[in-house]
C-alpha positions in Angstrom: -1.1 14.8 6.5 -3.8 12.5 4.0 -3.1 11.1 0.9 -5.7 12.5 -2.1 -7.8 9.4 -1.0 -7.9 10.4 2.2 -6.3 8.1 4.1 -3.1 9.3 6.3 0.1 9.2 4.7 2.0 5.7 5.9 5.3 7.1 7.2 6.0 4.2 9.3 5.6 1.8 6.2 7.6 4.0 3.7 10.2 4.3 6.1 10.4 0.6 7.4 10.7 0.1 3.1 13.1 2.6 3.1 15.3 1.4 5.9 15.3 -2.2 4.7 16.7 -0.9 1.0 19.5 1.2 3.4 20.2 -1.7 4.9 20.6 -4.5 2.3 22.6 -1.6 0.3 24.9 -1.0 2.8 25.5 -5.0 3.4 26.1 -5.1 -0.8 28.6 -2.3 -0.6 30.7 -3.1 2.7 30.6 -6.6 2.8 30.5 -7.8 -0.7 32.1 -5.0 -3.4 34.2 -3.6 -0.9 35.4 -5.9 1.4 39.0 -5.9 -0.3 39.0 -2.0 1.1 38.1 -2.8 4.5 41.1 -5.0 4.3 43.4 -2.8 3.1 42.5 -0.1 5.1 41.9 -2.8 8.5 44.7 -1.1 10.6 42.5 2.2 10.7 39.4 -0.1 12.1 38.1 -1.7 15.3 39.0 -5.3 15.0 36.9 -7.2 13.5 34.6 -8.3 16.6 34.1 -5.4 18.0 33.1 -3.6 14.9 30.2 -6.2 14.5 28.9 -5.5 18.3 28.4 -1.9 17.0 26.6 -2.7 14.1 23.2 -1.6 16.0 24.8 1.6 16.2 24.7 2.1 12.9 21.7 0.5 11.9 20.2 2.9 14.1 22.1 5.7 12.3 20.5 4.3 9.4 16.8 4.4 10.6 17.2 8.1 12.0 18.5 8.4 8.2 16.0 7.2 6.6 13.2 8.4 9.2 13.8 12.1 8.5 14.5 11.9 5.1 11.4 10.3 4.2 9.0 12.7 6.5 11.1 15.4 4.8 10.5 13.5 1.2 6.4 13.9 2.7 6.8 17.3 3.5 8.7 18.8 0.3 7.2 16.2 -2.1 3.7 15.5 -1.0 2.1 12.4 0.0 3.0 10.0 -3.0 5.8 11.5 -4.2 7.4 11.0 -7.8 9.7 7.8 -7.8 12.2 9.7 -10.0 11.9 12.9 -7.4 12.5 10.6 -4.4 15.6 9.3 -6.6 16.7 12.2 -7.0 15.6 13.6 -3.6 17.8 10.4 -1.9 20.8 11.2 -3.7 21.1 14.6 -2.3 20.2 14.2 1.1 23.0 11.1 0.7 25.5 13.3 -0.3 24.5 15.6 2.1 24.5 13.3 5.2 27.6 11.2 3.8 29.9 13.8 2.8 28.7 16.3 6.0 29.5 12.8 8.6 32.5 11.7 7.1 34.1 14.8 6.5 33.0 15.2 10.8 34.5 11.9 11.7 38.1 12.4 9.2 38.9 15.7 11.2 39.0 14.3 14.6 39.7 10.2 13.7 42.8 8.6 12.1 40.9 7.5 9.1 42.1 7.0 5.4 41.6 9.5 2.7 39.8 7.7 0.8 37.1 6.8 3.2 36.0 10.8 2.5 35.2 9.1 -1.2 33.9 5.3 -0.2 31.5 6.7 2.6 30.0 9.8 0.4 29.3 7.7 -2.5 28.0 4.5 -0.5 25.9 6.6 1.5 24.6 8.2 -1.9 23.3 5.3 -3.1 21.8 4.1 0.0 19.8 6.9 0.4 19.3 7.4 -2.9 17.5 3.6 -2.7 16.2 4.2 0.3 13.9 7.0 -1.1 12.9 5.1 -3.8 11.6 2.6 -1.9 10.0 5.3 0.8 8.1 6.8 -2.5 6.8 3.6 -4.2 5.5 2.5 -1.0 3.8 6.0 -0.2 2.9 5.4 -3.6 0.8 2.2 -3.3 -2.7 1.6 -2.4 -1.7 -1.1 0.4 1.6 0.4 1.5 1.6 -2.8 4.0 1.7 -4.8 1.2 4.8 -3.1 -0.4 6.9 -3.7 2.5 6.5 -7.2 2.3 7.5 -7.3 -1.3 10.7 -5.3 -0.3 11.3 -7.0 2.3 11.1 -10.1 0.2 13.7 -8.9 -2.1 15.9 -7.2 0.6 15.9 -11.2 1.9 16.7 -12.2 -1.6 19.7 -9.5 -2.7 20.9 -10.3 1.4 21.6 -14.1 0.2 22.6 -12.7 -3.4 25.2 -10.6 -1.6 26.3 -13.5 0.9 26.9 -15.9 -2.3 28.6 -13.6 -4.2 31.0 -12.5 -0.6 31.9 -16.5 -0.4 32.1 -17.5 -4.7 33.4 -13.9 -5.8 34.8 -12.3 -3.6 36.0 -14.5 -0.5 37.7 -14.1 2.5 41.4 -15.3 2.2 42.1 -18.6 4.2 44.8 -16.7 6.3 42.2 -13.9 7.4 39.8 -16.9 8.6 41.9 -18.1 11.4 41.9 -14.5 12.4 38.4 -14.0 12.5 37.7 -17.4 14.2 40.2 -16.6 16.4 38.1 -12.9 17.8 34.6 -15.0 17.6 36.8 -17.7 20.4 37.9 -15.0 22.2 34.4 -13.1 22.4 
């Protein structure tokens, strides 16, 4: 598929953008705003250690995500899709893929009810992110260029997020030892 110009369409840069957003929205909402649920809700979890060596698991989830929805957001949209369309476009296919994998995992897993709410709605706004940065970068002339500049700020709401995870919202002292205690043991 060409863009109007000509050129091919740059699905690898618009989904590289897109999984970058996934990913730095994901860290904001786990890590940072709802850290205090993974707490509460711990004794449903891996430990702690274990559920960071499967992280590449998920990110990989993520780019298989983000790869077909933005060759799908190509294909339905066109070539440089609407920003307000690919907002739009993300949101569904978030709440599509989130409610559709989490309602999968809750009928076979001993998970809590209210993962069937945290998971749909972060994966909603991932994706719904995600899309938007898929469709700016389809949308710019040097699509190369675009991913730099989100990667840039993916870097900069990543340190953002770790700040505000140690000032706002940090780990209690007791919970420390713990986690030192898995990284020793590792």
């Amino acid at each position: 598929m060409h863009r109007p110009d000509g050129r091919h369409v740059p699905l690898a840069a618009a989904t590289l953008a897109a999984w970058l957003v996934f990913l730095v929205l994901d860290f904001l909402a786990h890590a940072v705003v709802l850290a205090a649920w993974w707490r509460a809700t711990e004794s449903y979890w891996l430990p702690p250690m274990e559920l960071f060596r499967r992280i590449p698991f998920g990110y990989g989830a993520f780019a298989l995500l983000v790869g077909t929805m933005t060759w799908l957001l190509v294909r339905l949209r066109g070539p440089q899709p609407i920003v307000r369309d690919a907002l739009r476009f993300g949101a569904l296919a978030g709440l599509l893929a989130g409610a559709g994998s989490v309602m999968g995992a809750y009928s076979i897993l001993p998970m809590p009810a209210s993962t069937l709410v945290v998971w749909t709605v972060s994966t909603v706004v991932e994706s719904a992110g995600a899309a938007t940065a898929a469709a700016w970068t389809l949308r710019a002339p040097r699509p190369w260029r675009r991913v730099l500049l989100v990667f840039a700020l993916t870097i900069a709401l990543f340190v953002i997020g770790v700040v505000l995870q140690n000032v706002v919202f940090p780990t209690p002292a007791n919970r420390l030892a713990w986690c030192a205690d898995g990284l020793i043991r590792a």
